[in-house]
KEKE-3310 file (N, C-alpha, C; in steps of 0.2 Angstrom, whole numbers, plus 5000, padded with zeros to 4 digits):
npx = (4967:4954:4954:4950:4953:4954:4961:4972:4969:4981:4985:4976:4968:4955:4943:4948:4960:4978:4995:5009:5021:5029:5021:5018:5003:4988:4980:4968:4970:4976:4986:4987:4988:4994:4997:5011:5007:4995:4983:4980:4990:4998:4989:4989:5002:5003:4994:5001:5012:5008:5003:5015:5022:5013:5015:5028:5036:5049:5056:5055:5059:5074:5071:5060:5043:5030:5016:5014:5023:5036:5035:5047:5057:5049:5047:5062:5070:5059:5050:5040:5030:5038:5035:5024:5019:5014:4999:5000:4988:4979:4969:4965:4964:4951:4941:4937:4936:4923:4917:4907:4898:4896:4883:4884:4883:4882:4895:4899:4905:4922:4928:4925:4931:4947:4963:4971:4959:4951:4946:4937:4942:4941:4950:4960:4972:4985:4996:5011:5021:5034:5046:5054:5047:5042:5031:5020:5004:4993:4975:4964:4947:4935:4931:4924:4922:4923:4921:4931:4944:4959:4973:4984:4979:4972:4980:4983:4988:4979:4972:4961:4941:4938:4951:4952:4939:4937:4939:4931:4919:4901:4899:4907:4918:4939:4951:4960:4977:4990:5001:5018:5031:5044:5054:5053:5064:5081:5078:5085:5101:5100:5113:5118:5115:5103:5112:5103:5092:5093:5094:5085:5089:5086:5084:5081:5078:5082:5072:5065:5067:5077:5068:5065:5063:5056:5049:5041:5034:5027:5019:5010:5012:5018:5030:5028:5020:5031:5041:5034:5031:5044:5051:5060:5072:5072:5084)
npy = (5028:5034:5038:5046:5047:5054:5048:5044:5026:5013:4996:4988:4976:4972:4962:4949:4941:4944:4938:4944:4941:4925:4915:4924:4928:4930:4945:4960:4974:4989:5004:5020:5036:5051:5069:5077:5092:5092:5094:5083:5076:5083:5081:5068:5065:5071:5065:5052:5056:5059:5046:5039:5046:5043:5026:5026:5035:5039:5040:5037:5020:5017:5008:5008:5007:5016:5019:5028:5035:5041:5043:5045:5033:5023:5020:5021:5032:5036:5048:5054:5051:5059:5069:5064:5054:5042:5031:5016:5002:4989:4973:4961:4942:4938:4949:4958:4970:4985:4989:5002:5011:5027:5033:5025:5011:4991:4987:4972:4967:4965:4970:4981:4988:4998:5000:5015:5024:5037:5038:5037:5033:5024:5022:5017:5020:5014:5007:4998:4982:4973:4960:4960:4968:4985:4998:5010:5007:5007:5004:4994:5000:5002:5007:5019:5020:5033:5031:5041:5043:5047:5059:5050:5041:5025:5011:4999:4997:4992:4996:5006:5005:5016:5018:5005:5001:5015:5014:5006:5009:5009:5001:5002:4998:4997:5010:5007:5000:5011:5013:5007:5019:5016:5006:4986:4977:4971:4954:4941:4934:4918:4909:4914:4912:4924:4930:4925:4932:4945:4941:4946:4955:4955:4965:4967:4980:4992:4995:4982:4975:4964:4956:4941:4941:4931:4929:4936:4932:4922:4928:4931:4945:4952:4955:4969:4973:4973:4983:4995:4999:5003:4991:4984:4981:4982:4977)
npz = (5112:5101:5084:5069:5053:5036:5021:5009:5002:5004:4999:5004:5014:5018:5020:5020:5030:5031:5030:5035:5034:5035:5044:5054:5062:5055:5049:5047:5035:5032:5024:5024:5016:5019:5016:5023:5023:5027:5039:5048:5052:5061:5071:5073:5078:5089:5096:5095:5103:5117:5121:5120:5131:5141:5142:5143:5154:5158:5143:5127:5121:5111:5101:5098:5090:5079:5072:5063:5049:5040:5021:5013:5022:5019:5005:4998:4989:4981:4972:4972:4983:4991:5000:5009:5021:5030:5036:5046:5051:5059:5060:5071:5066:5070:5072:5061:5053:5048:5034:5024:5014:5008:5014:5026:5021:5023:5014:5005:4993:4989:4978:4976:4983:4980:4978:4981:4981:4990:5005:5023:5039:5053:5068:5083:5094:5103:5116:5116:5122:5121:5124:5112:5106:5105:5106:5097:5092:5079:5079:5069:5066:5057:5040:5029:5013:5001:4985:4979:4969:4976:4972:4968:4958:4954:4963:4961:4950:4938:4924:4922:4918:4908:4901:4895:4887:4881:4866:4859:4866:4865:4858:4845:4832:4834:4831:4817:4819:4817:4803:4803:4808:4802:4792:4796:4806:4798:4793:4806:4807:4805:4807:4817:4834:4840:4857:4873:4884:4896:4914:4925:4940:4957:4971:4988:4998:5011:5018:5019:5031:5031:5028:5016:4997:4993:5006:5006:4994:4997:5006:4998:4991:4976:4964:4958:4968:4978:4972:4970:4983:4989:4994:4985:4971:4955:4944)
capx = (4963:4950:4954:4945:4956:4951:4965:4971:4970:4985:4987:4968:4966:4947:4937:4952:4965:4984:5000:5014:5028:5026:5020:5013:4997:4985:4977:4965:4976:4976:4988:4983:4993:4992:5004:5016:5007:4989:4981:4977:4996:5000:4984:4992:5010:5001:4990:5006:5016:5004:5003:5022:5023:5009:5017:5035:5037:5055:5058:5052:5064:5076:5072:5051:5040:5026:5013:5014:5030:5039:5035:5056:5058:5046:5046:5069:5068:5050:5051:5032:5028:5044:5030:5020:5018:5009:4997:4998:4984:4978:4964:4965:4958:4943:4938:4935:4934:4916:4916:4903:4900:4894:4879:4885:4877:4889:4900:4900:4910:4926:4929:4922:4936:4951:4968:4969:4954:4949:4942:4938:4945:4942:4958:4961:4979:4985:5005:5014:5030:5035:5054:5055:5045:5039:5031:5014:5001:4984:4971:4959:4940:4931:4932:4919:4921:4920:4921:4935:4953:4966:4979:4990:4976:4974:4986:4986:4989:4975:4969:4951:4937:4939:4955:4951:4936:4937:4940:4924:4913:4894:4899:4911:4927:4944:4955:4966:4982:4994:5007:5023:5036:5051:5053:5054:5071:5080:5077:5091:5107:5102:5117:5122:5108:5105:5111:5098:5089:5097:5090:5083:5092:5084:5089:5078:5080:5083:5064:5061:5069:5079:5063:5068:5059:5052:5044:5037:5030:5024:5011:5003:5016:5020:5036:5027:5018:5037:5042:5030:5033:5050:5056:5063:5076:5072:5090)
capy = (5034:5034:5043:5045:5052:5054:5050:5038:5020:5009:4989:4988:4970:4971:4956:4942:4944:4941:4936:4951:4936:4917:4913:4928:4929:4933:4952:4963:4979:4997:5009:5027:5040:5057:5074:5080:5097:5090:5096:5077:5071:5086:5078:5062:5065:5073:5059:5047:5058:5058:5037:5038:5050:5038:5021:5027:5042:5041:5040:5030:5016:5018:5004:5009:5009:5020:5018:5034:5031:5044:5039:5042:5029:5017:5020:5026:5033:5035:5055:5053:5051:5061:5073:5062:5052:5034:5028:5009:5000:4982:4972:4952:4940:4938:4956:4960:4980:4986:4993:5002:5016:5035:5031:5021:5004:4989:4985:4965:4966:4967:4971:4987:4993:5001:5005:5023:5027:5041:5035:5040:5027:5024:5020:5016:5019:5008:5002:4990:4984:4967:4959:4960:4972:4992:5006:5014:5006:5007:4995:4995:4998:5003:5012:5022:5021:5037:5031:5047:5043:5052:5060:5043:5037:5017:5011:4991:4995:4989:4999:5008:5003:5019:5015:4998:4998:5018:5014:5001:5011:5010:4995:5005:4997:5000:5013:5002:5003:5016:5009:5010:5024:5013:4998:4981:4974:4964:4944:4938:4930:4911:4905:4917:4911:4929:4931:4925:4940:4947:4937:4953:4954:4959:4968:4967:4985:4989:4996:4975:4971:4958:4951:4941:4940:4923:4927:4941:4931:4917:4931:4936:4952:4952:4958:4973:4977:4977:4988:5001:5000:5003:4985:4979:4985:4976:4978)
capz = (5110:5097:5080:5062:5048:5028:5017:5001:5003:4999:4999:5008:5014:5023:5018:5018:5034:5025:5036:5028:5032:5034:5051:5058:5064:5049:5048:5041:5037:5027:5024:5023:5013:5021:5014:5028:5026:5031:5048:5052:5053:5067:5077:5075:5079:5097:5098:5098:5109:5123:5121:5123:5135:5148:5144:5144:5156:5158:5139:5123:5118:5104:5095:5097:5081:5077:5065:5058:5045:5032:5018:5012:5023:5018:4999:4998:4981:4975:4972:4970:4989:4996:5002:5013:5026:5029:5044:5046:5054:5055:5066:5070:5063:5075:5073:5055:5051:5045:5028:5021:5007:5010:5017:5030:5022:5022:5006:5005:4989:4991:4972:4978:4988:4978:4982:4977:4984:4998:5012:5033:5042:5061:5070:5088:5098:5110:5115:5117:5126:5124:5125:5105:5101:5108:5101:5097:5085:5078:5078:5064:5068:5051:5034:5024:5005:4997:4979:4976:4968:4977:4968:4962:4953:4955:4965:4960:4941:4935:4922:4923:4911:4903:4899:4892:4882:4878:4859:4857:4868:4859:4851:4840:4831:4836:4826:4813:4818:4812:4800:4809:4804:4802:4791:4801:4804:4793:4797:4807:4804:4810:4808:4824:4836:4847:4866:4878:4887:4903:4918:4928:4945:4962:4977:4994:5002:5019:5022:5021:5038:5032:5026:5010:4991:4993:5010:5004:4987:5000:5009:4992:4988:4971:4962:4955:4974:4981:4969:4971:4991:4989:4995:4981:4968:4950:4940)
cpx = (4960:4952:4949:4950:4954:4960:4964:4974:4974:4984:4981:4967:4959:4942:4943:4958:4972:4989:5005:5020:5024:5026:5018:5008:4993:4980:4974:4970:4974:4981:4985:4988:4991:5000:5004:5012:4999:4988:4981:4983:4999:4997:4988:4999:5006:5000:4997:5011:5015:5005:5011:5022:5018:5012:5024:5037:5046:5060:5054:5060:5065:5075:5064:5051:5034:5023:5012:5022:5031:5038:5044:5059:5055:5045:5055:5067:5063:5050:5043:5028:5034:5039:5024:5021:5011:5007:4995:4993:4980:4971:4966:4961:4950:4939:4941:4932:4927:4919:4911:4904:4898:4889:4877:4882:4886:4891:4901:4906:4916:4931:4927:4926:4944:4956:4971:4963:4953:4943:4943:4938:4945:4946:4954:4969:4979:4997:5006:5023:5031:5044:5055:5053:5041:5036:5021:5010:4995:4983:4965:4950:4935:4933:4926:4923:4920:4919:4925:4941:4955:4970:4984:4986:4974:4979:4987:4987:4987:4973:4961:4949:4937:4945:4958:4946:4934:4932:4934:4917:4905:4894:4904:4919:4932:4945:4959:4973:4986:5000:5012:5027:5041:5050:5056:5062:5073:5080:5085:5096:5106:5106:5122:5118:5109:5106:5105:5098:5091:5092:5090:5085:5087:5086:5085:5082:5080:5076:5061:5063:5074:5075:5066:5063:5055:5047:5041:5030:5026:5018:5009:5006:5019:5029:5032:5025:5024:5038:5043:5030:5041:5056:5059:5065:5076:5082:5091)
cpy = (5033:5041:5041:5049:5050:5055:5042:5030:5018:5002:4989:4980:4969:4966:4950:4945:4938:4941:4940:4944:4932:4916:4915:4928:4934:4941:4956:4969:4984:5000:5015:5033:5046:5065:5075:5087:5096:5089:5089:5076:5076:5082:5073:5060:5069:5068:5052:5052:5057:5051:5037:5040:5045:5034:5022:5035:5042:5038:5035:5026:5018:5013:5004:5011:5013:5019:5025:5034:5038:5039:5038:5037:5022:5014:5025:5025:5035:5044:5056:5054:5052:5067:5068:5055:5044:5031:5019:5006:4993:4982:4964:4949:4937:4945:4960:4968:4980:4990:4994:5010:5023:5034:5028:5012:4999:4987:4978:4962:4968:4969:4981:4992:4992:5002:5011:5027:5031:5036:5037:5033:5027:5020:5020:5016:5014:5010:4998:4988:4977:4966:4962:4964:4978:4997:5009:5012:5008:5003:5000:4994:4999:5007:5012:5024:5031:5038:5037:5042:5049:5053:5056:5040:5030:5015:5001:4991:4992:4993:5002:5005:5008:5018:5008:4997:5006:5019:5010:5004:5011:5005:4998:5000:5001:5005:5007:5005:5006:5012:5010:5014:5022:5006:4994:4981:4971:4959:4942:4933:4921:4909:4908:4916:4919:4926:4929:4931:4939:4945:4943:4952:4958:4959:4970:4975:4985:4991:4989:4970:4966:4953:4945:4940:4933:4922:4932:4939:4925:4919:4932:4941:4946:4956:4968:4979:4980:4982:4994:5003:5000:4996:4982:4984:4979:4981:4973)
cpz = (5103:5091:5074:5058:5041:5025:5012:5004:4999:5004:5004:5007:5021:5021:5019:5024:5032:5031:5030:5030:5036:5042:5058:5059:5058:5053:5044:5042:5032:5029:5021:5020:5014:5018:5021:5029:5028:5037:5053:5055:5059:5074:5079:5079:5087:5099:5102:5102:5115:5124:5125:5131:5145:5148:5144:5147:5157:5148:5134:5122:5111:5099:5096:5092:5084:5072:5062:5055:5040:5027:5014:5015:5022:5011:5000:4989:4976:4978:4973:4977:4994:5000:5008:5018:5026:5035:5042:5050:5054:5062:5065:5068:5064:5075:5068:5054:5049:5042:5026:5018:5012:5013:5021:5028:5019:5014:5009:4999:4988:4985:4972:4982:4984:4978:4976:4980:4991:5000:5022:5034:5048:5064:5080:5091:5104:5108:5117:5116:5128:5121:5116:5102:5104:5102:5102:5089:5085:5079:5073:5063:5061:5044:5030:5017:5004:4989:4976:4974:4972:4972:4963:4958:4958:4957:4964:4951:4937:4930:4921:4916:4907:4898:4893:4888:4879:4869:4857:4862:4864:4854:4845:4839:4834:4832:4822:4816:4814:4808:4803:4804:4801:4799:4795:4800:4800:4798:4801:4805:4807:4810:4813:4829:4842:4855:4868:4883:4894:4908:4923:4936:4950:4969:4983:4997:5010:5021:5022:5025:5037:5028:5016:5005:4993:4999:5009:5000:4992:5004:5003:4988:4979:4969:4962:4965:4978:4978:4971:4978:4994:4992:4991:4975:4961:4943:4933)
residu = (UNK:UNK:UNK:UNK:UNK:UNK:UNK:UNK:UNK:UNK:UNK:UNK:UNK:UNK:UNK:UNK:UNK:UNK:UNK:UNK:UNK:UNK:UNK:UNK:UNK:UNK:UNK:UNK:UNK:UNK:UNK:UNK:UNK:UNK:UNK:UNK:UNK:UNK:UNK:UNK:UNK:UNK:UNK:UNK:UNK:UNK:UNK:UNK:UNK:UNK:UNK:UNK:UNK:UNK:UNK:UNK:UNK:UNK:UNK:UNK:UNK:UNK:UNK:UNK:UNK:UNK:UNK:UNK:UNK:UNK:UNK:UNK:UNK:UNK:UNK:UNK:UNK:UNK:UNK:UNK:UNK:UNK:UNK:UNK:UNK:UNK:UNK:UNK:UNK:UNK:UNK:UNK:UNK:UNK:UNK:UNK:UNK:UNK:UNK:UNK:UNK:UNK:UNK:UNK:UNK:UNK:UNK:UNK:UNK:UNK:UNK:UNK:UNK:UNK:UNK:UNK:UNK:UNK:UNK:UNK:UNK:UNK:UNK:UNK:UNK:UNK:UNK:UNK:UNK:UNK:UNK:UNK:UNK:UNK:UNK:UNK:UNK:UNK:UNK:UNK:UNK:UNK:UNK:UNK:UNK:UNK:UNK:UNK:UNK:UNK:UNK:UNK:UNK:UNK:UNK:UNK:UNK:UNK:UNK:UNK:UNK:UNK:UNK:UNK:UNK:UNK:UNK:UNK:UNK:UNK:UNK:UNK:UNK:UNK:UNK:UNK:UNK:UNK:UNK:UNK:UNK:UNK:UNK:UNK:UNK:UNK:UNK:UNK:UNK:UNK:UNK:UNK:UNK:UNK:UNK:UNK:UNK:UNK:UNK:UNK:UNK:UNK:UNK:UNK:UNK:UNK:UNK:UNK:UNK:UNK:UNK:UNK:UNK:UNK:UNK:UNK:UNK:UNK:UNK:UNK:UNK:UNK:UNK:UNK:UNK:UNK:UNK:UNK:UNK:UNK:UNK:UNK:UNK:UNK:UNK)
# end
């Protein structure tokens, strides 16, 4: 079935098609972050029932996925997106999505596409029912720009240019720093050399399949992207 829904871009890879673990078949892909009380995610939850209901008339399998996902279970912990819901979507890498802005004219730049950013997204359902794996997914046929932030802001933790060149705006100097309130510490005892600093421990959660830290870092995923995707637990 053919759908179109407007929500917030996350981890947007439309120009470059990425393997999420080592050996898979590379993909262009988006996730789309919709709240739980937004009219599209009803449509969607029909849309995928009807799917079910054609390719499995005498029941879906219990171990079937679904590209529409809680986001509590794909983010355990992130109080931030206990309200929403997440459509995942990808296309192979022989059939490259079309992105273009409001306008409809295409985007070339891939510096140009955000994550945080609203955007309508053309979707396509389909299933699929093979020995290892069942369920109900997207396929990912375009995205229209809308140059809006949704609500989280930036979602790769870049900071904006406002943020970064505010204070020299117009050619203007910085502010001097404020003197600190607190005088410095005393100099250290060197004849006691300090502790070396606590080597930061981490903890693979169970929304990462089994997947481990090292094959996550060997698709592209960083520490920080786990993080904020709830796979990974920095201690």
């Amino acid at each position: 079935m053919q759908l179109k829904i407007k929500g917030i871009m996350s981890y947007p890879h439309l120009f470059t098609p990425r393997s999420v673990q080592p050996g898979d078949d590379p993909k262009y892909s988006v996730t789309i972050l919709l709240r739980k009380d937004d009219p599209q995610v009803a449509q969607i939850q029909a849309i995928i029932a009807q799917e079910k209901a054609n390719a499995w008339p005498t029941g879906f399998p219990p171990n079937g996925k679904v590209f529409l996902r809680d986001c509590t279970e794909t983010q355990p912990g992130n109080a931030a997106v206990a309200n929403w819901v997440e459509v995942r979507c990808g296309a192979p890498a022989d059939n490259k999505p079309a992105v273009v802005d409001a306008n409809i004219q295409p985007v070339m730049d891939p510096g140009a596409v955000v994550a945080g950013e609203i955007a309508w997204v053309s979707l396509n359902t389909f299933t699929y029912n093979m020995a290892v794996s069942k369920g109900v997914g997207a396929g990912l046929n375009g995205v229209m720009l809308t140059k809006e932030l949704g609500e989280f802001g930036c979602l790769d933790n870049r900071p904006t240019a406002e943020q970064m060149f505010a204070d020299v705006a117009g050619g203007h100097a910085p502010a001097p720093a404020a003197a600190p309130s607190t005088p410095p510490p005393p100099a250290p005892n060197f004849m006691t050399p300090p502790p070396p600093p606590a080597v930061p421990q981490f903890t693979m959660t169970a929304a990462a399949n089994g997947v481990t830290r090292e094959a996550y870092h060997a698709a592209g995923w960083t520490d920080d992207m786990l993080i904020a995707n709830g796979l990974l637990i920095k201690q």
